[in-house]
C-alpha positions as CSV (number, residue, x, y, z in Angstrom):
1,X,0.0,0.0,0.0
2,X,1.2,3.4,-0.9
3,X,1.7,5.7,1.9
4,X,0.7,9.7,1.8
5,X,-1.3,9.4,-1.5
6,X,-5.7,8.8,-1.9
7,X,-6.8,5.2,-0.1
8,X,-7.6,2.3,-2.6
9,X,-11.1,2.3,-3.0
10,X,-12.7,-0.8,-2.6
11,X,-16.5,-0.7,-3.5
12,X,-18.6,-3.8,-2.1
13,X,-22.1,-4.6,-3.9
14,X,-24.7,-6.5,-1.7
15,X,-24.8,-6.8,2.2
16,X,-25.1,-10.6,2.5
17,X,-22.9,-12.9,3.8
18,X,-20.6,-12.6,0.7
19,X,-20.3,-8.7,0.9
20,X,-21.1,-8.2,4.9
21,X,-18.0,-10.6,5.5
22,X,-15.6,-9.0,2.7
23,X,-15.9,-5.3,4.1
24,X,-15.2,-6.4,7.7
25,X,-12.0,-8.9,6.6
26,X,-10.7,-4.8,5.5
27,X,-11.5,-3.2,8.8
28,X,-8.8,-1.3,10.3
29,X,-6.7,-1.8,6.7
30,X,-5.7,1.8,4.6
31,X,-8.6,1.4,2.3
32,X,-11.9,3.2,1.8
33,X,-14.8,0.2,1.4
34,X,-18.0,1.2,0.3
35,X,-21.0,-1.1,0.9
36,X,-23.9,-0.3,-1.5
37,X,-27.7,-2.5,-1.1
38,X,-30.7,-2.1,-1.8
39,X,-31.7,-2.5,0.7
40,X,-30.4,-1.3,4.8
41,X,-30.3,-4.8,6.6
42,X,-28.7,-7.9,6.0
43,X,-31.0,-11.0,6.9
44,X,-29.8,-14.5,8.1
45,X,-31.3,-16.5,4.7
46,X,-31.3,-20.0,6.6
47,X,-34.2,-18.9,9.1
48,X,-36.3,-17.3,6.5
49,X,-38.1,-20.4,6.2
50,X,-38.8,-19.9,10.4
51,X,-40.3,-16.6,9.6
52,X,-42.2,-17.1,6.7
53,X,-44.1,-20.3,9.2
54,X,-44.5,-17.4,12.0
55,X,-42.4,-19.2,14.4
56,X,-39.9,-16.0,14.5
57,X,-40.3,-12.5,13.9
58,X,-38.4,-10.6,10.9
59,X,-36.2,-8.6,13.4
60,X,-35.3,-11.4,15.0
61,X,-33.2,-13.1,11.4
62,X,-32.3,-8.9,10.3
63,X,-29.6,-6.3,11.6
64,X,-29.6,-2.9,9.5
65,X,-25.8,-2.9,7.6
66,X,-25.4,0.3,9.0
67,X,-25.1,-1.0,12.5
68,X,-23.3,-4.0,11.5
69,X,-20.3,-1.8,10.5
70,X,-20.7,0.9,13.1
71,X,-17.1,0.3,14.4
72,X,-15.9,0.0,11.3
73,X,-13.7,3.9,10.5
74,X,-12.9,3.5,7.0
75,X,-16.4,2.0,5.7
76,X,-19.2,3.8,4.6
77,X,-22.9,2.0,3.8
78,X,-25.2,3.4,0.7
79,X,-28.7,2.6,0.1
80,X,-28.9,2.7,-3.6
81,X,-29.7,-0.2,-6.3
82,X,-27.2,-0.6,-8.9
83,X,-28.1,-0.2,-12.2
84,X,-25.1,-1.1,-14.0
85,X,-21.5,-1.4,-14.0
86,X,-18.8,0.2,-16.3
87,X,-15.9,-2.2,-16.2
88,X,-13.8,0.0,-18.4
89,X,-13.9,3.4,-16.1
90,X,-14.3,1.0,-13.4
91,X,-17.4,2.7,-12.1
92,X,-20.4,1.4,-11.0
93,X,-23.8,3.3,-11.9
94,X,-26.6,3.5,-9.1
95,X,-30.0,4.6,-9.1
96,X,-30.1,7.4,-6.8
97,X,-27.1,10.2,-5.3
98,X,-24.6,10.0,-5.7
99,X,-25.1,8.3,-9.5
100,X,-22.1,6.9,-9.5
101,X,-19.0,5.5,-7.1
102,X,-15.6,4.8,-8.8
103,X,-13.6,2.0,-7.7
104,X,-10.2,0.7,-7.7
105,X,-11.6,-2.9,-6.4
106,X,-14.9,-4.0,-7.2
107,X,-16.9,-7.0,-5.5
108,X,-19.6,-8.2,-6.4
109,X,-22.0,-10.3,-4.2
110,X,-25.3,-9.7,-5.2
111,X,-26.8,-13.5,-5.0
112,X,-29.4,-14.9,-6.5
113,X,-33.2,-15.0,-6.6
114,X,-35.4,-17.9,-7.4
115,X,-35.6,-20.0,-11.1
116,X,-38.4,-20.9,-12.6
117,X,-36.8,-23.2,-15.4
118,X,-38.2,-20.5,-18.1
119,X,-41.5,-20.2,-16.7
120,X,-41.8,-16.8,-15.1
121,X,-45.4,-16.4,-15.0
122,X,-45.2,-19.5,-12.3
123,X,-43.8,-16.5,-10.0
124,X,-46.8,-14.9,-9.4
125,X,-48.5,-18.2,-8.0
126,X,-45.5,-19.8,-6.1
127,X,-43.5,-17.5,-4.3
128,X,-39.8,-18.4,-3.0
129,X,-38.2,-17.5,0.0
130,X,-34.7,-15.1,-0.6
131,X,-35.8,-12.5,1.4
132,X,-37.6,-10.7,4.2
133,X,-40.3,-9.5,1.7
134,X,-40.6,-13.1,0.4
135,X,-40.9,-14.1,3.8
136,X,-43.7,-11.9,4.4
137,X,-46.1,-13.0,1.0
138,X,-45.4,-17.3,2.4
139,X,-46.4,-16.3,6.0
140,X,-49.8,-14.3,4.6
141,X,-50.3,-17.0,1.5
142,X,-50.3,-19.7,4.6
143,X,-52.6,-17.9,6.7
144,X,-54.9,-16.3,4.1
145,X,-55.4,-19.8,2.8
146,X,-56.7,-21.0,6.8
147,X,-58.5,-18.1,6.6
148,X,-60.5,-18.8,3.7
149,X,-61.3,-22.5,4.4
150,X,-62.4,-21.8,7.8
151,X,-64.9,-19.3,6.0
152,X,-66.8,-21.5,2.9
153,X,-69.1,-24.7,3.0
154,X,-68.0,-26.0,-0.1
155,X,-65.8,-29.0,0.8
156,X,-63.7,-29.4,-2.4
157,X,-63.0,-25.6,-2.1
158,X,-61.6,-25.9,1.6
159,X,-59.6,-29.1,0.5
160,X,-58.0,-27.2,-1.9
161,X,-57.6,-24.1,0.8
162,X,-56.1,-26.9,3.2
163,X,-53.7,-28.3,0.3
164,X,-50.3,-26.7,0.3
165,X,-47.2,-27.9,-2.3
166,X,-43.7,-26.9,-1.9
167,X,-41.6,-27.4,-4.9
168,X,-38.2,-28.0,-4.4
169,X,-36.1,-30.9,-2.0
170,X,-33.5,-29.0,-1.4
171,X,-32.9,-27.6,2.8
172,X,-35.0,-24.9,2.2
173,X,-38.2,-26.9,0.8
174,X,-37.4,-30.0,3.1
175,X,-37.7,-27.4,6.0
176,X,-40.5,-25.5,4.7
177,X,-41.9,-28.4,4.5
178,X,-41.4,-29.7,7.4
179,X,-42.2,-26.8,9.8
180,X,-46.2,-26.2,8.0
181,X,-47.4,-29.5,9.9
182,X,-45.8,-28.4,13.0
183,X,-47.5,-25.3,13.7
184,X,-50.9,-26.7,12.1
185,X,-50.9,-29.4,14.5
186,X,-49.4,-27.5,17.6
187,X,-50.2,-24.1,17.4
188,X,-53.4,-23.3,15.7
189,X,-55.1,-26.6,16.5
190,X,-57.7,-24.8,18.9
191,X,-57.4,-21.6,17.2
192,X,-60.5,-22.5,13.9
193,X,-64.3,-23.1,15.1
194,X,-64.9,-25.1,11.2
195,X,-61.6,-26.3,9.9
196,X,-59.3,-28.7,12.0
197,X,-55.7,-27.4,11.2
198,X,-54.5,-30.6,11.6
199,X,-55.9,-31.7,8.0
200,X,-53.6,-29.8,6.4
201,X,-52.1,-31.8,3.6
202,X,-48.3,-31.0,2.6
203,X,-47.2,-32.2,-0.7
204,X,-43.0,-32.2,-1.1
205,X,-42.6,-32.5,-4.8
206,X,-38.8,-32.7,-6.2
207,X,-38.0,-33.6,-10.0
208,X,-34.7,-35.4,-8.7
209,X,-34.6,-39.1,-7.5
210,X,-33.9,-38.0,-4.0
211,X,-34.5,-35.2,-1.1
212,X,-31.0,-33.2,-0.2
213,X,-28.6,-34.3,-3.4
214,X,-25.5,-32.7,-0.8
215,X,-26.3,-35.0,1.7
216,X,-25.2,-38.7,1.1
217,X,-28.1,-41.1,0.5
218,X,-28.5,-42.2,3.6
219,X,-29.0,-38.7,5.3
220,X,-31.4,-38.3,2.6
221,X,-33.6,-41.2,3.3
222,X,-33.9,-40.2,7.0
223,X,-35.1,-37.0,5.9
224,X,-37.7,-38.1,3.8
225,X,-39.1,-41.0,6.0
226,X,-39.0,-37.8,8.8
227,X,-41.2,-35.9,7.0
228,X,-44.1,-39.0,6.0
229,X,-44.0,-39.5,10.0
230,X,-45.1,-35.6,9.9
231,X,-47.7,-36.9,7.5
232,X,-46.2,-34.8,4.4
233,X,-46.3,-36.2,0.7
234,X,-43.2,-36.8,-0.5
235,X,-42.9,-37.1,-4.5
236,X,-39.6,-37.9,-6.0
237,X,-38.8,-37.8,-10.1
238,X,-41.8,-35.8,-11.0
239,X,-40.8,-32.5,-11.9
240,X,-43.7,-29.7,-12.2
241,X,-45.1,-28.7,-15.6
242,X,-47.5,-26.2,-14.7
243,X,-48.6,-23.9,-12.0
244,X,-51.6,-21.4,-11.8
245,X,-54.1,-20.2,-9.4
246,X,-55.9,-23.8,-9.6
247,X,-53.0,-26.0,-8.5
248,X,-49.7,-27.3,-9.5
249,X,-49.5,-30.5,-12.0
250,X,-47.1,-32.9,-11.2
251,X,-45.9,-35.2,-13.7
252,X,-49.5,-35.2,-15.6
253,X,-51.2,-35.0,-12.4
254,X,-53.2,-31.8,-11.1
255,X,-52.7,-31.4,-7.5
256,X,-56.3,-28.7,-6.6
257,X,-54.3,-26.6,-4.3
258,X,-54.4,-22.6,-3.9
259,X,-51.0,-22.2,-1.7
260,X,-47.9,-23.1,-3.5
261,X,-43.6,-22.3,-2.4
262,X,-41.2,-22.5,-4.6
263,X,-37.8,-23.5,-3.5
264,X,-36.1,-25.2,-6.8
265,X,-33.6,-23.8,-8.4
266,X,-31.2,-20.3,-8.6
267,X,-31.1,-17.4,-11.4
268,X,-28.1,-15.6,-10.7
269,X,-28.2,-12.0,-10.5
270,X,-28.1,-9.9,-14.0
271,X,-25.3,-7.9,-12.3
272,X,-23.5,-11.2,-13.5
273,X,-23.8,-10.1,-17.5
274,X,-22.3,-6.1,-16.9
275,X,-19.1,-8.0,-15.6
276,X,-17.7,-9.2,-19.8
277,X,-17.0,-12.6,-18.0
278,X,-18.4,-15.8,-18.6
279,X,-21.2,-17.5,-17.7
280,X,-22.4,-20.7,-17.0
281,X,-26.3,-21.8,-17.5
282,X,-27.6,-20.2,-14.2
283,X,-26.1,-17.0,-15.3
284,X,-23.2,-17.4,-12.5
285,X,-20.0,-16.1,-13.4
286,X,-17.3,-18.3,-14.0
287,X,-14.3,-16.9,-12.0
288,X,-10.9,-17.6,-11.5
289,X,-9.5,-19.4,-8.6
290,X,-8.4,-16.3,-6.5
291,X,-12.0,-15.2,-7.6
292,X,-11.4,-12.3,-9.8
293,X,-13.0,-12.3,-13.2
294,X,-10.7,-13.6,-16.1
295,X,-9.0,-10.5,-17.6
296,X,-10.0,-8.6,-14.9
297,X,-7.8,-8.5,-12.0
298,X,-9.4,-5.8,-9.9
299,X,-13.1,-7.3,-10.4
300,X,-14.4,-10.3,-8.0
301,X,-17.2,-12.1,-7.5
302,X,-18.5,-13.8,-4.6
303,X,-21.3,-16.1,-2.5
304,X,-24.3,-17.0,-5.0
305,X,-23.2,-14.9,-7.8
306,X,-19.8,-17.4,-8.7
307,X,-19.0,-20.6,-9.8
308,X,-15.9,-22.2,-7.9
309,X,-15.0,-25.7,-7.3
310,X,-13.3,-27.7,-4.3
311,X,-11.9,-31.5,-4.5
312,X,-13.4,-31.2,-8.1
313,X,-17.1,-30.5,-7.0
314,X,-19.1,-27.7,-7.3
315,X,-18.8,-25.3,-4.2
316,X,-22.5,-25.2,-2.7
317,X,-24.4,-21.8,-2.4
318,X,-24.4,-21.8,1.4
319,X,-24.1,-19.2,3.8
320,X,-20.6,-20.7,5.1
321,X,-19.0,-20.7,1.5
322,X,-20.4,-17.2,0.7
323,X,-18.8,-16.4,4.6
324,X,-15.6,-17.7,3.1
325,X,-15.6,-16.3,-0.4
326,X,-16.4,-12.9,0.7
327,X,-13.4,-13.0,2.9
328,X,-11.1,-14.7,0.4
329,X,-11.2,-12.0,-2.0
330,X,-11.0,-9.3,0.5
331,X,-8.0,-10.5,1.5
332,X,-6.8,-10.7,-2.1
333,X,-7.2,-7.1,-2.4
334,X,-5.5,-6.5,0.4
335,X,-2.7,-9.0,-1.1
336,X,-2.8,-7.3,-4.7
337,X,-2.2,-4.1,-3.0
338,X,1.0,-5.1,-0.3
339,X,2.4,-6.6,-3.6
340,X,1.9,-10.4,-2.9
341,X,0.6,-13.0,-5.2
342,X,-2.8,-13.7,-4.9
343,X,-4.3,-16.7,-2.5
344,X,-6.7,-19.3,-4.6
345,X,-10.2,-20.0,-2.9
346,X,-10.3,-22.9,-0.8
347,X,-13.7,-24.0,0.4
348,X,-13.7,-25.8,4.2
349,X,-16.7,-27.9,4.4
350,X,-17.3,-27.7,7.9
351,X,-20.6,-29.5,7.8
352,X,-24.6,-29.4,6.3
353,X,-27.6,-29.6,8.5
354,X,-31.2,-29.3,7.7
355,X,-34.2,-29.6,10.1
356,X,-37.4,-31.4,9.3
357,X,-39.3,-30.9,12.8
358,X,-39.4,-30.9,16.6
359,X,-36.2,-33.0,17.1
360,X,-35.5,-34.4,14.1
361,X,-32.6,-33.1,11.6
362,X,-30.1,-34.7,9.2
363,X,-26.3,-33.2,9.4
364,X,-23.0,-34.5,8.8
365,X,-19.8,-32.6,9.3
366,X,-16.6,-33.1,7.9
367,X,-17.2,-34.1,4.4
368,X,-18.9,-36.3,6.0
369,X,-16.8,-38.6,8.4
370,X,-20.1,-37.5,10.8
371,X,-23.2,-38.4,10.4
372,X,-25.9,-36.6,12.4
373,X,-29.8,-37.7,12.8
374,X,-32.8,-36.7,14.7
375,X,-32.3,-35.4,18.6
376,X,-28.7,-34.9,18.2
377,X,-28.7,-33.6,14.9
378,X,-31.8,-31.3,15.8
379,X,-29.5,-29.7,19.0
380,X,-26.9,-29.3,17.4
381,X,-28.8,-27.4,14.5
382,X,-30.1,-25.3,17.1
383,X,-26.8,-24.1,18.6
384,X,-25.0,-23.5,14.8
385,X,-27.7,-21.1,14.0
386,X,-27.5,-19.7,17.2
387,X,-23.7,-18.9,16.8
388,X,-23.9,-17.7,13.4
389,X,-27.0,-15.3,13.9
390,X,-25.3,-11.4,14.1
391,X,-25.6,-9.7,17.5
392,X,-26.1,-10.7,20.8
393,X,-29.8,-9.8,21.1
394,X,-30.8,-11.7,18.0
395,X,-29.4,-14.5,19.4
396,X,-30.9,-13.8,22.7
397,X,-34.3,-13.3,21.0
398,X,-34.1,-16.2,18.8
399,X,-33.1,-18.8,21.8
400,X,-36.2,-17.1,23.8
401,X,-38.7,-17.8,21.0
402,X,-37.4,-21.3,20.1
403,X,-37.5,-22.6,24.3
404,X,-41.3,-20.7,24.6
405,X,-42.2,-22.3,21.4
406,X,-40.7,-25.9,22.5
407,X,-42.3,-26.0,26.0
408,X,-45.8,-24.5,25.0
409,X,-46.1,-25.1,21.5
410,X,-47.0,-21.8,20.2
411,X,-45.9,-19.4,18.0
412,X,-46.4,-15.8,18.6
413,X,-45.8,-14.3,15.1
414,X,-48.5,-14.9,13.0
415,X,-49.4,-11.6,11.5
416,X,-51.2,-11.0,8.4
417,X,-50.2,-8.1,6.5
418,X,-49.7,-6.1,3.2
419,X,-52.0,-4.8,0.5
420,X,-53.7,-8.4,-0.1
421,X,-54.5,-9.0,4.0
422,X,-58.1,-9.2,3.8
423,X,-58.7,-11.5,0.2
């Protein structure tokens, strides 16, 4: 780093784990670091699911950016989108004041939202669940539907009501999945005078020959004869060729349901294409192995946004790899500028988990060489999310709500709101 003359500036695009992670690996360094979202918080993506159910509040997964990097001198936080990026002034465009931040170091680690496998017009029927606002449209789709079957007499119309299909067996739609039985058969049991909340039916429906392809088969299995104890349908190999306000068809069949969540499937985001890099077929870009983009030295890309490998496998788009990425190229900037040669991206696999109910979970750890299942594996769930969530009075909150929740059952978030609340 030169000494006397302007900081490096080092801008940072998107406040997930990828670009929260990459402006603190700079603090205290002699570089200005500018975080721009779109939004002011960043929001713990593997306890969505939690909210969108009701079990937890939005504040409880969210801290605003802002406050994240409080202590944090030589970084400054701007609300703006980005509208596109000039790789050639090395400037990136924004939609509000300042118009424009130039940059010496660019990252870019704006995720990913939800694929439809060229079906778009499936969006406006099955929602997914990236962020707080998704979270919001599940938890009133789930509550609206109650609603209306506890309100009509016609009994093919409440089936339908009572019917919900989540598309996608990834961790996401295996725990979406498995939470919606929980809090019908717990929590609102003797909350509805002429529906029993207990008849909600849960259909799993996954295109692949198996639930969780990261975990190894075995793990897999467990999961999905966990969630037909919960009483939820579980259909593997038939992939979804249609969607509308009627149902979902699965494999030629038409499931009448009016609530449908889609978790299946990632479209990188179109910040991806301004980069002149390449791209594989979910629009990620393919980088190099320090994470820069090829011919680009001073551009990266991290967390759901690249493609990078380790032991010859693709990296998964998990909160710890987007943790490590973020880092990794932060401390390849600050590498570039000390003059030393660049560190390649090396992904530790420190474990996967995924919950299906009260005391039961699936992990392994290790690549592996551990194999978690139900009690153990649900505790020890419990007490990784607890470590990872940011701030001490999230954590607090979230270990309050979970041991209320366990001991009485209940859960104390199930709000209906927005523009749509009272259809």
């Amino acid at each position: 780093m030169t000494a006397g003359g302007p900081r490096p500036r080092v801008v940072i695009l998107g406040g997930g784990f990828a670009g929260l992670y990459a402006a603190r690996a700079l603090v205290g360094e002699s570089v200005t670091v500018t975080v721009v979202d779109r939004t002011n918080h960043h929001v713990f993506q593997p306890l969505l699911y939690q909210v969108a159910t009701g079990v937890l509040a939005p504040s409880d997964i969210t801290v605003p950016i802002r406050w994240r990097l409080r202590g944090q001198a030589n970084a400054t936080v701007l609300l703006a989108g980005v509208t596109g990026i000039d790789v050639v002034k090395r400037e990136v465009r924004l939609d509000s004041d300042p118009g424009a931040v130039a940059y010496d170091f660019l990252v870019v680690a704006t995720g990913a939202r939800h694929a439809y496998f060229g079906h778009d017009e499936w969006e406006a029927h099955a929602p997914g669940l990236k962020t707080i606002e998704d979270a919001f449209a599940v938890r009133r789709r789930f509550l609206l539907a109650l609603e209306r079957a506890e309100r009509t007499t016609d009994a093919a119309v409440r089936a339908a009501e009572l019917t919900i299909v989540v598309v996608g067996g990834g961790p996401t739609g295996v725990e979406l999945a498995g939470m919606i039985p929980t809090v019908c058969r717990r929590a609102l049991v003797r909350e509805f005078r002429h529906i029993d909340t207990r008849a909600v039916r849960v259909v799993l429906v996954e295109a692949g020959p198996r639930l969780l392809p990261a975990f190894p088969a075995s793990l897999a299995e467990r999961a999905r004869r966990d969630l037909e104890a919960l009483g939820v349908e579980v259909r593997l190999g038939t992939p979804v060729n249609g969607v509308d306000q009627r149902g979902v068809t699965i494999g030629g069949e038409t499931v009448a349901a009016r609530t449908v969540f889609w978790a299946a499937g990632n479209l990188a985001s179109p910040l991806g294409r301004e980069l002149g890099a390449p791209l594989d077929r979910q629009g990620r870009v393919l980088v190099e192995p320090d994470l820069s983009v090829p011919g680009r030295p001073e551009l990266f890309v991290a967390g759901d946004l690249a493609t990078t490998t380790a032991g010859g496998r693709p990296v998964p788009a998990v909160a710890p790899a987007a943790v490590q990425q973020g880092e990794c190229a932060a401390r390849n900037v600050l590498r570039t500028l000390r003059g030393e040669a660049r560190e390649p991206f090396r992904y530790r696999n420190k474990g996967d988990l995924a919950t299906i109910g009260r005391n039961k979970a699936v992990g392994m750890l290790w690549d592996g060489r551990v194999r978690l299942t139900g009690r153990a594996a649900w505790w020890f769930w419990l007490f990784v999310h607890i470590l990872y969530l940011a701030g001490f009075r999230n954590r607090a909150s979230v270990l309050l709500q979970w041991a209320y929740a366990y001991v009485t059952y209940q859960h104390g978030v199930r709000l209906i709101t927005g523009t749509d609340a009272r259809r």
